[in-house]
C-alpha positions as semicolon CSV with decimal commas, in nm:
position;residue;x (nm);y (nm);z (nm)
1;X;0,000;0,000;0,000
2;X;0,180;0,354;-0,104
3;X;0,036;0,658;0,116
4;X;0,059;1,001;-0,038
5;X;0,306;1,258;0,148
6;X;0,027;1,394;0,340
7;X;-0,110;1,098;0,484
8;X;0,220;1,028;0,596
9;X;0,246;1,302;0,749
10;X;-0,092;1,276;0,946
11;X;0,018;0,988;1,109
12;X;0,364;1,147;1,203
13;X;0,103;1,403;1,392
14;X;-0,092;1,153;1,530
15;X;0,235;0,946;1,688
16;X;0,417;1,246;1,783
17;X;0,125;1,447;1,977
18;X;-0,017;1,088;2,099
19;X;0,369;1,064;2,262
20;X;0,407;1,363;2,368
21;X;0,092;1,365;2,599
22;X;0,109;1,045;2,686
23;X;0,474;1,121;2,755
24;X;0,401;1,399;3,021
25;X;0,214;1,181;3,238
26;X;0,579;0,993;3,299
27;X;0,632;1,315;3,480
28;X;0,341;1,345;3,622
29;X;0,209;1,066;3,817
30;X;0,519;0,959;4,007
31;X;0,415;1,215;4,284
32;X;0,055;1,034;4,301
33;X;0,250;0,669;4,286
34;X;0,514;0,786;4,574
35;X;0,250;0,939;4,826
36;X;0,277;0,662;5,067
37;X;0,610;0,620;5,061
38;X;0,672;0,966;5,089
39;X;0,426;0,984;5,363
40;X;0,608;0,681;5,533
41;X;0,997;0,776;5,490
42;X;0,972;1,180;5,527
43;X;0,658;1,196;5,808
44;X;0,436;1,381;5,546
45;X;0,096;1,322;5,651
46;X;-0,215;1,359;5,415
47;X;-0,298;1,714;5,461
48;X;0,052;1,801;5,387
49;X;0,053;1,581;5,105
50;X;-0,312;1,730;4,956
51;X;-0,131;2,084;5,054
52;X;0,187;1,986;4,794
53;X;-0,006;1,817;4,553
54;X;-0,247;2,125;4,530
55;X;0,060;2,314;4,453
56;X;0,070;2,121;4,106
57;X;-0,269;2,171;4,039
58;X;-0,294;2,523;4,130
59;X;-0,042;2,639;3,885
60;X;-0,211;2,375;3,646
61;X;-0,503;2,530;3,637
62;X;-0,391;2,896;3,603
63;X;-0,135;2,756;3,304
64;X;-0,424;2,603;3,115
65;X;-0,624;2,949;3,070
66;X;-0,269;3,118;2,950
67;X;-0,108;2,852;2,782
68;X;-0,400;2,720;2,561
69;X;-0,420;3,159;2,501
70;X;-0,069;3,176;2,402
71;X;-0,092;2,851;2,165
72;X;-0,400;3,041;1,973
73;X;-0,099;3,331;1,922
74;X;0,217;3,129;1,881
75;X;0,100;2,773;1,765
76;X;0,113;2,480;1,999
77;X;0,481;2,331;1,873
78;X;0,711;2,587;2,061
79;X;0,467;2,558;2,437
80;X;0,497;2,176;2,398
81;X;0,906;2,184;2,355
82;X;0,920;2,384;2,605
83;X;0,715;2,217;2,858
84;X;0,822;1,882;2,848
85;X;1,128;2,027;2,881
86;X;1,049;2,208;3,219
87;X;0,925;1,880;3,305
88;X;1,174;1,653;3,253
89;X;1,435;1,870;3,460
90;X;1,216;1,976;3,761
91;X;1,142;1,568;3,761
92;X;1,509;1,530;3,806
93;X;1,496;1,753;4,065
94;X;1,205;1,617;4,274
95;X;1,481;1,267;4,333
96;X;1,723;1,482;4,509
97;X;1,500;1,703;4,762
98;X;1,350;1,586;5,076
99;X;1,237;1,945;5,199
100;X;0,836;1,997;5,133
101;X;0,887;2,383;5,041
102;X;1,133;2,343;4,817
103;X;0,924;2,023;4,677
104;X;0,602;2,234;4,685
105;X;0,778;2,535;4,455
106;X;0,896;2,240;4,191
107;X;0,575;2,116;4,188
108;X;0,418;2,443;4,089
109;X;0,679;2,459;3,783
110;X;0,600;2,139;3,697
111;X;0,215;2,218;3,691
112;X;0,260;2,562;3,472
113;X;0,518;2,307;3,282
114;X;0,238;2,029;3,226
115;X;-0,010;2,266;3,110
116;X;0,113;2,306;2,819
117;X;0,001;1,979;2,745
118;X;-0,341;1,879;2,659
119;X;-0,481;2,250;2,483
120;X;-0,168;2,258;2,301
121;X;-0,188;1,930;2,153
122;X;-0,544;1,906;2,062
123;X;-0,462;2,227;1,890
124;X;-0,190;2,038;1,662
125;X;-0,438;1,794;1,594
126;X;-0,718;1,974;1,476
127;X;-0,616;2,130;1,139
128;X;-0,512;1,780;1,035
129;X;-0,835;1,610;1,079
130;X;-1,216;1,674;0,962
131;X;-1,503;1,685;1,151
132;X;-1,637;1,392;0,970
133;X;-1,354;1,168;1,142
134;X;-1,275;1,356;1,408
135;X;-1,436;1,160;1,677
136;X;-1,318;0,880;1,582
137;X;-0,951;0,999;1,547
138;X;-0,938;1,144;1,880
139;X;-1,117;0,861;2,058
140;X;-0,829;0,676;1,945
141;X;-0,577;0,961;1,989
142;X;-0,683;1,019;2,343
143;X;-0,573;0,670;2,499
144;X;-0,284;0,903;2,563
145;X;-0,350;1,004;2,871
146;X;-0,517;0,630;2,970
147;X;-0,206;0,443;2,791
148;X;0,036;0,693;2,955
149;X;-0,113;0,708;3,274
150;X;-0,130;0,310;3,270
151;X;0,246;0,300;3,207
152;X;0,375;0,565;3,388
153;X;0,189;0,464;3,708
154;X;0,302;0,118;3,623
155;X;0,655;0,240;3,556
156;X;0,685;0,402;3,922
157;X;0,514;0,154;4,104
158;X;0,766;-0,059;3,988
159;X;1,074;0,155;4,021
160;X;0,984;0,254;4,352
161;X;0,959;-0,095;4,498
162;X;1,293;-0,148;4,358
163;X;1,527;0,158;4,337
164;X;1,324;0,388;4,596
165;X;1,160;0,712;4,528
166;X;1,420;0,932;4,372
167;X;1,436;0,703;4,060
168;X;1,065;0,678;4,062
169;X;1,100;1,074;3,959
170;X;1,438;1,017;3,776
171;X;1,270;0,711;3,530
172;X;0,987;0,954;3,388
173;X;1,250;1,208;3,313
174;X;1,403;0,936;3,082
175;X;1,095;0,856;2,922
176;X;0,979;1,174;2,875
177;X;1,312;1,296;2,675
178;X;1,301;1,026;2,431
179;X;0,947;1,113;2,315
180;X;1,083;1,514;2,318
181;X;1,371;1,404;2,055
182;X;1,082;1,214;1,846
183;X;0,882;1,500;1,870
184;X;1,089;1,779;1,780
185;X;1,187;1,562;1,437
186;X;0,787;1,469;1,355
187;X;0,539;1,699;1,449
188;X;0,430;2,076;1,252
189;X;0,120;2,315;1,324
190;X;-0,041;2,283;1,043
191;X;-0,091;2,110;0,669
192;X;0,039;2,445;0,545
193;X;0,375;2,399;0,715
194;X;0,501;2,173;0,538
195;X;0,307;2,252;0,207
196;X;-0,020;2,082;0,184
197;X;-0,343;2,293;0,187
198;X;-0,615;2,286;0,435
199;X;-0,772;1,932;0,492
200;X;-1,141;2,087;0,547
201;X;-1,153;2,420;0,457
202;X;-1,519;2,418;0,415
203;X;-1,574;2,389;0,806
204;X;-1,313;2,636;0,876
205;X;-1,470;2,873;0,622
206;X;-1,840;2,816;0,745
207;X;-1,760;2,883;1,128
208;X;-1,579;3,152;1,093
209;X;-1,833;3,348;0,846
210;X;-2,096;3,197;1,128
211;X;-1,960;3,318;1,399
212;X;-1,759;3,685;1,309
213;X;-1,682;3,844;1,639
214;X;-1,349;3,967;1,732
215;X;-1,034;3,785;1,634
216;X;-1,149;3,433;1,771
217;X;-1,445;3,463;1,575
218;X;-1,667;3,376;1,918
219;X;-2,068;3,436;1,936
220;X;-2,233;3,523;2,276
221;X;-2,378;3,128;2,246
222;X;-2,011;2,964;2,195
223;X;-1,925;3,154;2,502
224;X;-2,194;2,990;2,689
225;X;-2,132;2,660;2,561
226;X;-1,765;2,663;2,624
227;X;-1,835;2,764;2,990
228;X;-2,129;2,469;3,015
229;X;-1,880;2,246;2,920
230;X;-1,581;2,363;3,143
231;X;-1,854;2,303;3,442
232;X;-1,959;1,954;3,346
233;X;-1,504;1,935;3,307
234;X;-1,470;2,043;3,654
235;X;-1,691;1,780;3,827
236;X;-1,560;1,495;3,614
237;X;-1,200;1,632;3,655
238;X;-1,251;1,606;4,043
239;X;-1,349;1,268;4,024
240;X;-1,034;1,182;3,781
241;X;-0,807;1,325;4,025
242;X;-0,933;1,236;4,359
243;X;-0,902;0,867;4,173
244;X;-0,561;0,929;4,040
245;X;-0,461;1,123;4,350
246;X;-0,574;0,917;4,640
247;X;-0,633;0,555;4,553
248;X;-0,257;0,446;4,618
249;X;-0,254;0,615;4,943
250;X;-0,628;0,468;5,027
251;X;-0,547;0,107;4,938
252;X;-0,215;0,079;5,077
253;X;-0,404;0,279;5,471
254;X;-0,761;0,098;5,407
255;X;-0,664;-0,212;5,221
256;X;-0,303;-0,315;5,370
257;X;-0,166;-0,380;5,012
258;X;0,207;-0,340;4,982
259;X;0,341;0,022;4,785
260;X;0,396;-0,137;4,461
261;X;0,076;-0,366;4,478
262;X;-0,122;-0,069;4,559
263;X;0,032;0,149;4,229
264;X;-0,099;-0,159;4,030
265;X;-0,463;-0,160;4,097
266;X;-0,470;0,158;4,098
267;X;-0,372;0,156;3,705
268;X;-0,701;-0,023;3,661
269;X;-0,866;0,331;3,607
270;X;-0,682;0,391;3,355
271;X;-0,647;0,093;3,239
272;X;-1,039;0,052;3,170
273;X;-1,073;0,465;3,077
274;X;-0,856;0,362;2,766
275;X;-1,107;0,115;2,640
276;X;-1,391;0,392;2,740
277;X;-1,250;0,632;2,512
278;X;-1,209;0,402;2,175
279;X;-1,569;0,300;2,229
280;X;-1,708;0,671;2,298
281;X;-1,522;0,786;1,978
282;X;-1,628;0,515;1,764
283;X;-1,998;0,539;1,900
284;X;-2,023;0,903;1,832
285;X;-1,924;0,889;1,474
286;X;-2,088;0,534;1,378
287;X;-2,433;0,598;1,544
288;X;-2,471;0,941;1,656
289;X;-2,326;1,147;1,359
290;X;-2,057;1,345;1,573
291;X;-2,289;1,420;1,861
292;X;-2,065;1,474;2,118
293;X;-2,305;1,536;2,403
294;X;-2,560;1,266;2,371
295;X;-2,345;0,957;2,379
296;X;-2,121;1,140;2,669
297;X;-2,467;1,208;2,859
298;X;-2,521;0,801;2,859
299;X;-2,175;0,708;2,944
300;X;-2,228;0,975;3,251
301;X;-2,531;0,810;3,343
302;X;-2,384;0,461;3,329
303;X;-2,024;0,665;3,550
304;X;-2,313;0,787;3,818
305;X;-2,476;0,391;3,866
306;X;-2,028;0,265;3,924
307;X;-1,977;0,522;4,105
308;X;-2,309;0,475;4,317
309;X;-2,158;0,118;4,313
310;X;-1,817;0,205;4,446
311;X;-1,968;0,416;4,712
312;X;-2,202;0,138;4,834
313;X;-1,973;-0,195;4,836
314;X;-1,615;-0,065;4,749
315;X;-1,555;0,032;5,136
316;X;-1,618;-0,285;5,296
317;X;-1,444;-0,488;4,995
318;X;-1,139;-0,503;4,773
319;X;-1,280;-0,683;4,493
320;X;-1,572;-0,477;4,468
321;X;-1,342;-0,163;4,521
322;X;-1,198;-0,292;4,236
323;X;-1,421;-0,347;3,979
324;X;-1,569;-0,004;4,060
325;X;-1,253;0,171;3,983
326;X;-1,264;-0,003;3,634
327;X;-1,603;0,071;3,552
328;X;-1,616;0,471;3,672
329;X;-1,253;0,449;3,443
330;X;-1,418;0,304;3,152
331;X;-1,724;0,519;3,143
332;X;-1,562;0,840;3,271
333;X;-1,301;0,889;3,010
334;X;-1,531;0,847;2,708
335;X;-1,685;1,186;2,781
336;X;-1,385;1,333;2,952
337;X;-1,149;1,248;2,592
338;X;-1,475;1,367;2,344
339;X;-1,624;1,687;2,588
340;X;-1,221;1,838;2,579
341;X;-1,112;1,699;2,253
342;X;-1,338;1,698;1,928
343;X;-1,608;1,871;2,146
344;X;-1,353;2,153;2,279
345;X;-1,220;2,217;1,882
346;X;-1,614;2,168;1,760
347;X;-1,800;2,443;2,008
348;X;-1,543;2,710;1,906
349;X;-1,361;2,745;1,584
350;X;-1,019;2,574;1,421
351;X;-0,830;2,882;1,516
352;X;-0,940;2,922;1,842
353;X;-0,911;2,536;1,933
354;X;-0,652;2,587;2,185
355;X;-0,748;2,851;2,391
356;X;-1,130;2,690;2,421
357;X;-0,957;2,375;2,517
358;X;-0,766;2,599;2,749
359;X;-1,062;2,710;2,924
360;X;-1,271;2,407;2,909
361;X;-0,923;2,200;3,069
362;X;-0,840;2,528;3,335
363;X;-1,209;2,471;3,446
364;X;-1,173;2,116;3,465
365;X;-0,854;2,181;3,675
366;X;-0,971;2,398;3,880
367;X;-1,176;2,054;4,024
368;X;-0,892;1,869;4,024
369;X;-0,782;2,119;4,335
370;X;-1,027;2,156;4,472
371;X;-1,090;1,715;4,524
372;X;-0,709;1,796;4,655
373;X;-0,754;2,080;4,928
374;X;-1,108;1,862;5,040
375;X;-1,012;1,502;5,022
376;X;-0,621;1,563;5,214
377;X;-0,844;1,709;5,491
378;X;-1,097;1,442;5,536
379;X;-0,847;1,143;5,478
380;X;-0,686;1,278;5,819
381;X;-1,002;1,137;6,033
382;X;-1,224;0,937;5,761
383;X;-1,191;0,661;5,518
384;X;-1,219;0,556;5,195
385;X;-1,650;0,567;5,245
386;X;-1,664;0,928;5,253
387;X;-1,436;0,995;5,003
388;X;-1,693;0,739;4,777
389;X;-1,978;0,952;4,866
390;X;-1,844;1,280;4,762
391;X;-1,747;1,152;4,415
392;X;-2,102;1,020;4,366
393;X;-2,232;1,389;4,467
394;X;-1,969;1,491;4,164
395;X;-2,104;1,247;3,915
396;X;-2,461;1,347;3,929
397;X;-2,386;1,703;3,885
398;X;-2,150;1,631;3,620
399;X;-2,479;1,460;3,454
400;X;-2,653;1,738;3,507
401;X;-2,445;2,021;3,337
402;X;-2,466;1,772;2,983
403;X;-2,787;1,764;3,041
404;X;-2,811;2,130;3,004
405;X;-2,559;2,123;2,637
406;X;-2,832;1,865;2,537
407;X;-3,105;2,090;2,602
408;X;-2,893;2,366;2,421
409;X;-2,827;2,120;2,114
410;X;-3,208;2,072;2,052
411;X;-3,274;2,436;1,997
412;X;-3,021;2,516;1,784
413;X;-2,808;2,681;2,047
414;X;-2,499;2,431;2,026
415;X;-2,421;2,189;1,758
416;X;-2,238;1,929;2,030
């Protein structure tokens, strides 16, 4: 089979941007892996721990509103060198500090570094693709952050059980400057980079003509749909990150697994969520003509019954604890992957794909502290029960806010 240049080059897009968020997560989920040992070897209990792992997400969220900004200006390739660059040397850095201030201010630089990340690259995806096969593409494009979180998780559970925490840190610094060297070598902005034309230039020349405000080209009703989406991101956000932030440290103190047994099960989020988000993106395309919104809505309903599941048997039991973590993974990340990927690029316009992805992912963040600050402070005196309980609160309002885009879709107000 011969592919023409440009198809070629489509999947050098797809592999390098794939890597390179995937690739972040190698510096990004050590921290998570490592809380009970840290909590074990340097006396850092769990409010300290929410405290420094609020730090991250703190300077997360305020990165995504200005990076996925300054991607809209500059184009994504430049932010993304750049950041996994930050990240790779402040993870070097994290292996030879046992001070929590000085760990707290590299966390924050890692977080600005990180969010660079996800607006960015759905931004260098977009002009390659067309709305036709978008969902598709980027349910398959966003295992990413499933795949990566799967392995990197993986990757320090092991290493830490092994060579201790600093080459927990040290090993996703490796990883993560192999995929910079492939990226830097594969990946443009844009068709017109490397001189092809525009893959759909009849959708970018119909939103923009629809929509001619300002430079962004952004209505009153994108606005609103942008925000609606960014608060359905925020509840699903805090339950992704009170999952990927917590269980370790919950089923090594609740369950009595050992620190690498408990970074193992706790993959099985992720694990599941990569599955999710294949099926979502096929589903959409196949059966609901690129509606977003609807087949998110039923994979949130089906995230609020496993999550109503996890909160009723996953205290008292492993197995069931278990199996709840794989089903909230596998019907959570559908709707997180479509909502922030095609959905983000879809509610706005091709040029202004980053920064709306910026806002819908700095929303989302902003749960992802929030779970931090609330959960460090109740897993001083409570267990893994109420934690359970507040994530099902999170679900159903996370239903809710979709249920509002759907109600937006059927009079004409968003096209989700």
């Amino acid at each position: 089979m011969i592919y023409s240049p440009q198809s070629i080059w489509r999947y050098r897009i797809f592999a390098s941007t794939w890597l390179s968020y995937a690739g972040f997560y190698f510096c990004r989920k050590p921290f998570f892996i490592a809380k009970p040992a840290l909590a074990e070897e340097l006396s850092w209990d769990p409010s300290l721990l929410g405290f420094i792992g609020s730090a991250y997400l703190v300077a997360y969220t305020i990165g995504q509103f200005i990076m996925g900004w300054v991607g809209s200006k500059w184009g994504p390739r430049i932010l993304l060198l750049f950041g996994m660059a930050v990240s790779i040397a402040v993870n070097f850095l994290f292996g030879i500090t046992n001070s929590w201030i000085t760990f707290s201010l590299l966390m924050m630089i890692n977080g600005f570094a990180q969010s660079t990340g996800w607006s960015n690259n759905v931004a260098a995806m977009a002009p390659w693709f067309s709305r036709k096969e978008r969902g598709t593409v980027m349910g398959f494009w966003a295992t990413n952050y499933q795949i990566g979180g799967v392995l990197a998780s993986g990757l320090a559970a092991w290493v830490l059980a092994r060579w201790g925490i600093q080459w927990s840190f040290w090993a996703g610094s490796i990883i993560l400057l192999g995929v910079w060297i492939f990226f830097l070598f594969n990946q443009r902005n844009k068709p017109e980079d490397v001189g092809f034309g525009l893959v759909d230039s009849s959708e970018n020349k119909s939103i923009i003509e629809k929509n001619v405000q300002r430079d962004l080209g952004w209505s009153s009703a994108i606005w609103t749909n942008i925000l609606l989406v960014g608060g359905f991101y925020f509840f699903v956000k805090f339950i992704r990150y009170a999952l990927w932030s917590w269980t370790p440290f919950l089923l090594y103190r609740d369950y009595g697994l050992a620190l690498d047994d408990a970074g193992y099960l706790s993959t099985a989020f992720d694990f599941a969520g990569a599955f999710g988000v294949i099926a979502a993106g096929f589903i959409s395309d196949k059966y609901f003509s690129g509606k977003r919104a609807k087949i998110s809505f039923y994979f949130i309903l089906a995230m609020t019954a496993s999550t109503m599941l996890l909160y009723t048997y996953g205290p008292a039991s492993l197995l069931y604890f278990g199996i709840s973590l794989a089903l909230v993974g596998f019907t959570l990340y559908g709707p997180d992957a479509l909502m922030t990927g095609a959905g983000a690029i879809e509610v706005s316009t091709l040029r202004g794909a980053a920064f709306a992805a910026g806002i819908i992912n700095g929303l989302g963040a902003v749960g992802s502290v929030v779970q931090e600050f609330i959960l460090g402070s109740i897993l001083d005196s409570s267990g893994a029960g109420t934690v359970f309980s507040i994530l099902l609160v999170s679900a159903v309002l996370a239903a809710i806010f979709l249920f509002l885009i759907l109600l937006r879709n059927k009079t004409g107000k968003a096209d989700l």
